[in-house]
C-alpha positions as CSV (number, residue, x, y, z in Angstrom):
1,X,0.0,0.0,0.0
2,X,1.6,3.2,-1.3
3,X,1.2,6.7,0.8
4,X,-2.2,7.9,-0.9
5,X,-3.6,4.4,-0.4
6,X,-2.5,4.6,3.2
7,X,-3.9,8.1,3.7
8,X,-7.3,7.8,1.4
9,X,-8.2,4.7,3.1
10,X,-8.7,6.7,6.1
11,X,-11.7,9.1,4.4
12,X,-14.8,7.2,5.2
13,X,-17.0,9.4,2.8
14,X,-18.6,8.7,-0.4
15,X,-18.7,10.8,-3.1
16,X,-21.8,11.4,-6.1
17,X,-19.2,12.7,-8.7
18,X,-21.2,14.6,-12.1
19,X,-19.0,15.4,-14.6
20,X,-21.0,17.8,-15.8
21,X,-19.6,20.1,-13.2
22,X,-15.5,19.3,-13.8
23,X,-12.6,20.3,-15.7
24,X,-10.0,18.0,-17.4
25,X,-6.6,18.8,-18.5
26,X,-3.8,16.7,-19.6
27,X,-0.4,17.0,-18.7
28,X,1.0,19.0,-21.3
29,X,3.9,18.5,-23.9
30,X,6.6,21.5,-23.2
31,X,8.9,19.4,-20.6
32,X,11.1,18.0,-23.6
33,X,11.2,22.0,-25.0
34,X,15.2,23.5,-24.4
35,X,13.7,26.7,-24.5
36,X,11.2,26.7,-21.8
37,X,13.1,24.3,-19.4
38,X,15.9,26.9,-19.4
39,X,12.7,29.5,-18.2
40,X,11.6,26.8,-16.0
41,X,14.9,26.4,-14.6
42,X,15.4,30.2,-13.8
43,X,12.3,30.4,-12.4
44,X,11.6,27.5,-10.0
45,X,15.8,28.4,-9.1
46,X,14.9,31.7,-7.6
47,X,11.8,30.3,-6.2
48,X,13.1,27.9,-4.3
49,X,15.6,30.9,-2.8
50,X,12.2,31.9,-0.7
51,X,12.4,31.3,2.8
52,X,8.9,29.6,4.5
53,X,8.0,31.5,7.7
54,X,4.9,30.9,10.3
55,X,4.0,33.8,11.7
56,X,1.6,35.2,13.8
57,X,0.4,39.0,13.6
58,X,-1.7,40.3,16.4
59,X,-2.1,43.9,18.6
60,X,1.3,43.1,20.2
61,X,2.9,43.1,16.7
62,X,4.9,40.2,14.1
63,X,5.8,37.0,16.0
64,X,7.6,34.4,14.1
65,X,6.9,30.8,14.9
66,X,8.9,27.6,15.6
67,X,6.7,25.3,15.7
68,X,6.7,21.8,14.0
69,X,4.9,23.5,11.1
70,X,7.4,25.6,10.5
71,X,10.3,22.8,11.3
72,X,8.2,20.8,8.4
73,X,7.9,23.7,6.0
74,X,11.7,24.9,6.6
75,X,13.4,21.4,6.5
76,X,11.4,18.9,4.7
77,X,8.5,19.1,3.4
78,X,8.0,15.6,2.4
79,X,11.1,12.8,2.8
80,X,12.5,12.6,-0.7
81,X,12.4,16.3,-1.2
82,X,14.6,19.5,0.9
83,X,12.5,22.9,1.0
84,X,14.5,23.9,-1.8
85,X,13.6,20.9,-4.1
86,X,9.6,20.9,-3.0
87,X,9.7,24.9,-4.1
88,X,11.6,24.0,-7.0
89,X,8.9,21.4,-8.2
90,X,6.2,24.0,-7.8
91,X,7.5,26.6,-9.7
92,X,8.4,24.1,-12.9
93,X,5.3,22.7,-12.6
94,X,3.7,26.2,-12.7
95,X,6.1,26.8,-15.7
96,X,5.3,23.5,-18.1
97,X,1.3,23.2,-17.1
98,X,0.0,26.7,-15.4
99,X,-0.8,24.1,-12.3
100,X,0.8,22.5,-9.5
101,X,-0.2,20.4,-6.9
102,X,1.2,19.0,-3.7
103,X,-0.9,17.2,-1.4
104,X,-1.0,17.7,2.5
105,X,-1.0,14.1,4.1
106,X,-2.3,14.3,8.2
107,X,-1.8,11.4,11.0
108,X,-4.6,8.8,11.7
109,X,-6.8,12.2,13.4
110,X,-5.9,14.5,11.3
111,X,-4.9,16.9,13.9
112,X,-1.2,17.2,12.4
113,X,0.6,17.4,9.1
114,X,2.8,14.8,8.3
115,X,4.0,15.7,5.1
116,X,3.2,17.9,1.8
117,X,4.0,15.7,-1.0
118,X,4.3,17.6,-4.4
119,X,3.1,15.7,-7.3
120,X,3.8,16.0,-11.0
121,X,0.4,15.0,-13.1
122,X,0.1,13.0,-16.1
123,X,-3.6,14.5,-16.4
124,X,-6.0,15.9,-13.7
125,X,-9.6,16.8,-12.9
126,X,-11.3,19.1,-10.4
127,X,-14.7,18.2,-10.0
128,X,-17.7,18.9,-7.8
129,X,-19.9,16.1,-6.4
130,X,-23.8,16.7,-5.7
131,X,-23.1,18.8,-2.1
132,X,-20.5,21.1,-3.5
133,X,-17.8,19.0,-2.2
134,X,-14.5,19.8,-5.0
135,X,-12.4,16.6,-5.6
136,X,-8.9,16.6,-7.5
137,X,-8.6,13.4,-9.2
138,X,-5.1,12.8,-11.3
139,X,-2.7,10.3,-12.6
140,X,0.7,10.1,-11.1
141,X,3.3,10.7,-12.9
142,X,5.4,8.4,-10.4
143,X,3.7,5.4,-10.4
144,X,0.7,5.9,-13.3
145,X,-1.9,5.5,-11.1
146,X,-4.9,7.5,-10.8
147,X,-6.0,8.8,-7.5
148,X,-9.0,11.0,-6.1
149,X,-8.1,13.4,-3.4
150,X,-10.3,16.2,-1.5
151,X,-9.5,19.6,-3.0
152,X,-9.1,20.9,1.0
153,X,-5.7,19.0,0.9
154,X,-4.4,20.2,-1.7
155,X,-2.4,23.1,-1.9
156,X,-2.9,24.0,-5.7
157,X,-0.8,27.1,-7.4
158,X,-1.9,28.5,-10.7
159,X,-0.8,30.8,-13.3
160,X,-2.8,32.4,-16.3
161,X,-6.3,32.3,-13.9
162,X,-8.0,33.4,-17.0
163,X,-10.3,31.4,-18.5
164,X,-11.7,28.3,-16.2
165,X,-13.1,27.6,-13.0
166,X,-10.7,25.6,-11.5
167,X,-7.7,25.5,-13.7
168,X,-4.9,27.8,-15.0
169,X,-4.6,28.2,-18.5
170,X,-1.7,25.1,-20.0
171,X,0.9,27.4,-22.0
172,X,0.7,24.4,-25.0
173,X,-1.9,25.8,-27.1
174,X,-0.4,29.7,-26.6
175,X,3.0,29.1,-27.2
176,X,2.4,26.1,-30.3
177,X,3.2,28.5,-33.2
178,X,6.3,29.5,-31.4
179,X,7.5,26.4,-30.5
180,X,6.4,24.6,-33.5
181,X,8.3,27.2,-35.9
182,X,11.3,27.3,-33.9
183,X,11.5,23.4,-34.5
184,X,11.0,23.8,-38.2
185,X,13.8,26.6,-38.5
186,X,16.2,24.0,-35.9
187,X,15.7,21.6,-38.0
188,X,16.3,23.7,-41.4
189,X,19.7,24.5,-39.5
190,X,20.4,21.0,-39.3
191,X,19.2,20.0,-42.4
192,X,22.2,22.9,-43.2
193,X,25.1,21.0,-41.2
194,X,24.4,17.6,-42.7
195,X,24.5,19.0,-46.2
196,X,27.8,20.5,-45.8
197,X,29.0,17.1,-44.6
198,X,27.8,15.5,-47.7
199,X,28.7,14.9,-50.9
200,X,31.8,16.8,-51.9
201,X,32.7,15.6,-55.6
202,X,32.8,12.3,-57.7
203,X,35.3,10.2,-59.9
204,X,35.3,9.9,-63.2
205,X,36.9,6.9,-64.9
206,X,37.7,7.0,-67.8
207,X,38.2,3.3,-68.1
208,X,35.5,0.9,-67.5
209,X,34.8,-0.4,-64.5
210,X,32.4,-2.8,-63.1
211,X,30.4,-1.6,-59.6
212,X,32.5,-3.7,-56.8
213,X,35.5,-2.5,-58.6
214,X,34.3,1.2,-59.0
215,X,32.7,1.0,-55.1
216,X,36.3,-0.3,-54.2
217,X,38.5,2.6,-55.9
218,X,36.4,5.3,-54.5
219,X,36.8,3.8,-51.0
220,X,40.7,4.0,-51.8
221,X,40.5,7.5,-53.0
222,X,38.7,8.5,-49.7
223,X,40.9,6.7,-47.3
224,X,44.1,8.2,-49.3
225,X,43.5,11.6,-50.1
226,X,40.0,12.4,-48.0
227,X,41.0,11.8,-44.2
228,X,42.4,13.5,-41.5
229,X,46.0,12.1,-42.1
230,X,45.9,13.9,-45.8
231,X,47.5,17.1,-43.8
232,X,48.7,18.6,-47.2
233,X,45.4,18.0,-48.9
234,X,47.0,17.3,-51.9
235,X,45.6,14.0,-54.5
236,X,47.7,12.0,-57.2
237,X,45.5,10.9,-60.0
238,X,46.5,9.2,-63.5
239,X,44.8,9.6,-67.0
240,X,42.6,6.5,-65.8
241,X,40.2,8.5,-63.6
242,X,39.6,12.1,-62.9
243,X,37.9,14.4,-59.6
244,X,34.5,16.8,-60.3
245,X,34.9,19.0,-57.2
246,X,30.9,19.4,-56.3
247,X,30.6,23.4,-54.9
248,X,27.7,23.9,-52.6
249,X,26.6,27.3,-51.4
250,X,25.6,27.2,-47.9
251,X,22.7,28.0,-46.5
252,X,23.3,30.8,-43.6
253,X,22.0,29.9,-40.2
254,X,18.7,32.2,-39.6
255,X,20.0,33.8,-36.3
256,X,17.6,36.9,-36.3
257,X,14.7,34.1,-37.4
258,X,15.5,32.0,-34.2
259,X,16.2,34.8,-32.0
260,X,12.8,36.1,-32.8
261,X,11.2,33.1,-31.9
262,X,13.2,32.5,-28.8
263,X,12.4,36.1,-27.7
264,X,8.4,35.0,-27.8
265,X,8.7,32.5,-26.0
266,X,11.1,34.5,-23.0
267,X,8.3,37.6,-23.4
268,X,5.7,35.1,-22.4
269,X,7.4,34.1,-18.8
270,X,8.4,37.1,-18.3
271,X,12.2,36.6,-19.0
272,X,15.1,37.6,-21.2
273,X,18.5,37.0,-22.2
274,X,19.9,38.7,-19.0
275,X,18.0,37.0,-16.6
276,X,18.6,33.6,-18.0
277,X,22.4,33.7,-18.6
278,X,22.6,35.7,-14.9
279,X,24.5,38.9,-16.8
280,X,21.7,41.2,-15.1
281,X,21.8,44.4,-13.4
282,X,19.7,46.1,-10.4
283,X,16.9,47.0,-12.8
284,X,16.5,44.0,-14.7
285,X,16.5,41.8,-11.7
286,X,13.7,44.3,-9.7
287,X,11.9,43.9,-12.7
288,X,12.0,40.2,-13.3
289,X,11.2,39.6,-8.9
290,X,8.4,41.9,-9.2
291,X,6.8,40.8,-12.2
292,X,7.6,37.3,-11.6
293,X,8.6,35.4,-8.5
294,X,6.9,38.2,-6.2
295,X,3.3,36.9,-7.6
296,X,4.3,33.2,-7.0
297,X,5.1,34.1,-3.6
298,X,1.8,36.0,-2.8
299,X,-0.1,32.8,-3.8
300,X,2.1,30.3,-1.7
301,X,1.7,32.8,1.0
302,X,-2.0,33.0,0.4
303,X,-2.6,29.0,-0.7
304,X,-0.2,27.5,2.1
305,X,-2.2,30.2,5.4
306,X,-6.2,28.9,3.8
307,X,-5.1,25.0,3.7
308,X,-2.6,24.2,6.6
309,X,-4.8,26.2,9.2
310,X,-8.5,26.3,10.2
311,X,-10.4,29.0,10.5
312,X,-9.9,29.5,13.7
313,X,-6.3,29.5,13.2
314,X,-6.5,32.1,10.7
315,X,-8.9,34.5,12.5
316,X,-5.7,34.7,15.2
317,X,-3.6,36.1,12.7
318,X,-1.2,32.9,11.9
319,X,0.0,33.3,8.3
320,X,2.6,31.5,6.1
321,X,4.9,33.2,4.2
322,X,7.2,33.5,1.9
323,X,10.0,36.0,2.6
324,X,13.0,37.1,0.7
325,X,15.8,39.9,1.9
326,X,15.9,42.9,-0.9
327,X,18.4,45.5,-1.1
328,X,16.7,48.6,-2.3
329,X,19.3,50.6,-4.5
330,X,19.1,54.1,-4.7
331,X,21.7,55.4,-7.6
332,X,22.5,59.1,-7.6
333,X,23.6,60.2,-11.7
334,X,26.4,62.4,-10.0
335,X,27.5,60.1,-7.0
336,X,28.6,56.5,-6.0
337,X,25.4,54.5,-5.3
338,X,23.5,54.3,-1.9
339,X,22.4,51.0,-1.2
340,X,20.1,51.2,1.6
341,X,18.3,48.0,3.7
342,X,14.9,48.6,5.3
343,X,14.5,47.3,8.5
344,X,11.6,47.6,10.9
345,X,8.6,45.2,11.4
346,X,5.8,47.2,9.7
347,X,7.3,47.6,6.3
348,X,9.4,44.4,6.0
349,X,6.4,42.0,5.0
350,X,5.1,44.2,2.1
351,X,8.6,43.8,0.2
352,X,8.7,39.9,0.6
353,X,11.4,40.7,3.8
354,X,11.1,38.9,7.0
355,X,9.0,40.5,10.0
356,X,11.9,42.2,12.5
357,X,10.0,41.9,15.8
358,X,13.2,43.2,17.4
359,X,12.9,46.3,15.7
360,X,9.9,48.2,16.8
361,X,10.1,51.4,14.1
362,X,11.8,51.6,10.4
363,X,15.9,52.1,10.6
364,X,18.1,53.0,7.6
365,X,21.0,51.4,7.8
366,X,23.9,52.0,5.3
367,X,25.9,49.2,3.2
C-alpha cells in the first residue's frame, strides 16, 4: 500500500461525482522543450531561494513561529524532497502546465501534518460532487496510477487564472506557433550542417569499370586523399580517372529568425536574455522579482495560510509566508550608489522581507 492508499483509506465518505460540473486537463507537452526548461529552470531556481516563515500578527505586533509547522515547511516538506527541491517542483510545474499540486497528508486524526507531498500530473480533474464537495482526481506521474483526493488538501498554485473555474490556463496551445516554428527553422539548420558534410565531388573513370571495382576505388581515393591524415590535402591521379569538385553554397543559419522566436517564448514568462544567462543588473533583476517570483510568492503565502490552518487558526492572525531579503538601491547620476536596507517590522512584510519583531520602528542602515 503506497502513501495515498494509506492516507485515502482513512476518508470514510462517499462521493456522487457529475462530470458535468468538472474540468479536465492533460499533462502538457513542453517538458522535452530546451527553450522553456531553461525558463523553468530560472524560475523554480529563484523560487526555491524563498524562505517559509509561520507567523503570527496580532495587537502586540509580528511574532515568528517555531513550531513543528514551520520545522516541516523549513526542513522537509515531504522525505525525498529539501525545502528547496519541494519549491523548485512548484515553480516548474507552474512553468510546463500553469498548475501545481502538492498534497498535505495528516496522522490517523488528522490533527497534524505529516508531510506535503508535491506531485507531478500525467492529467488531472477538479470536479464537484452533488453537495459542492471539489475533488482533485489525477494520474501520477510516479507510479501511473490515478487517485482521487479532497481539494481541502491540496495546496494548488496557478498561473494564467483566465479562463476556467478551477484551472490555470496550459501554455501548449499559446505558445504552439512558437514552439512549432522554432522546431522547423532547428531543423532547417540541421538540415544545413548535414548537407555541408555530404557529398563533396565524384570520380570519373575513364576506363570501364564494373560496380565492386568502382565501389572499391572510390573507397581508396577516400581513405588516401579524403582523411584526416591527408595534412597537405593534396591527390595524385592518373589519365585512368579524374575528380569533379561538387561546390555547394551554404545556407546561412537564420539567427535573427530564431532569436525572434526565442524572444516569444522568453516575453511570455516574463524573461530575457539577461536574466537567464545571470549577466543582469539592479533594474532588470527588480523587474523580473516583481513581475515574476513576487506573484508566486503572494499565492504560496495565500494558498499555504487557507489549507494548513483552520479558521480559527486564521482568525488569530497565523499566516505563512514567503520572505526574501531585498536590497533597495538608490543610484545618484552624480554620486557613487546608496544601497540602503529597510528594516523595521511594519514595512518588512510588504517587500517579501522577514517580519523584524526586534525592531519596533523603520531604521536605515547603510551598506
Amino acid at each position: 500500500m503506497n502513501i495515498f492508499s494509506k492516507f485515502l483509506s482513512r476518508l470514510k465518505r462517499t462521493a456522487y461525482i457529475s462530470f458535468n460540473r468538472s474540468e479536465y486537463m492533460p499533462s502538457g507537452s513542453l517538458r522535452d522543450n530546451e527553450i522553456v526548461g531553461a525558463v523553468a529552470n530560472v524560475i523554480a531556481t529563484n523560487v526555491a531561494k524563498l524562505s517559509p516563515q509561520v507567523i503570527r500578527k496580532d495587537t502586540k505586533g509580528v511574532t515568528i513561529k517555531n513550531d513543528r509547522l514551520s520545522r516541516l515547511l523549513n526542513v522537509r516538506p515531504c522525505p525525498e524532497a529539501s525545502t528547496f527541491d519541494f519549491l523548485y517542483r512548484i515553480a516548474s510545474d507552474l512553468v510546463y502546465t500553469s498548475n501545481a499540486f502538492s498534497i498535505v497528508f495528516y496522522n490517523a486524526d488528522f490533527t497534524d501534518i505529516e508531510r506535503i507531498q508535491p506531485i507531478t500530473v500525467r492529467s488531472h480533474r477538479i470536479f464537484e460532487d452533488e453537495n459542492g464537495t471539489m475533488y482533485l482526481r489525477f494520474v501520477w506521474d510516479y507510479d501511473g496510477l490515478e487517485y482521487t483526493v479532497p481539494y481541502q488538501f491540496v495546496i494548488h498554485i496557478k498561473s494564467r487564472y483566465n479562463k476556467k473555474r478551477f484551472l490555470g490556463t496550459p501554455p501548449d496551445s499559446e505558445l504552439k506557433n512558437s514552439t512549432e516554428l522554432l522546431e522547423i527553422t532547428y531543423n532547417g539548420v540541421k538540415q544545413v550542417i548535414q548537407n555541408s558534410a555530404s557529398l563533396r565531388g565524384y570520380l570519373k573513370y575513364n576506363n570501364f569499370a564494373d560496380d565492386d571495382e568502382l565501389k572499391a576505388k572510390v573507397k581508396e581515393f577516400q581513405a588516401a586523399y579524403m582523411s584526416a591524415e591527408n595534412e597537405g590535402g593534396i591527390a595524385g591521379l592518373d589519365n585512368s580517372m579524374e575528380f569533379k569538385e561538387i561546390s555547394q553554397q551554404p545556407r546561412p543559419i537564420p539567427i535573427a529568425q530564431i532569436q525572434f522566436f526565442r524572444e516569444n517564448i522568453y516575453r511570455y514568462y516574463g524573461v530575457n536574455e539577461k536574466i537567464l544567462n545571470s549577466t543582469f543588473n539592479e533594474a532588470a533583476w527588480n523587474a523580473f522579482y516583481e513581475a515574476v517570483i513576487e506573484p508566486i510568492a503572494i499565492q504560496l503565502s495565500l494558498e499555504f495560510t487557507f489549507k494548513l490552518f483552520t479558521e480559527r487558526e486564521r482568525g488569530c492572525g497565523n499566516k505563512i509566508v514567503r520572505t526574501v531579503m531585498i536590497m533597495i538601491e538608490r543610484t545618484n547620476s552624480e554620486h557613487a550608489s546608496n544601497r540602503w536596507m529597510i528594516k523595521g517590522q511594519e514595512v518588512s512584510l510588504p517587500y517579501g522581507m522577514a517580519p523584524c519583531h526586534h525592531l519596533p520602528s523603520m531604521r536605515r542602515t547603510e551598506i
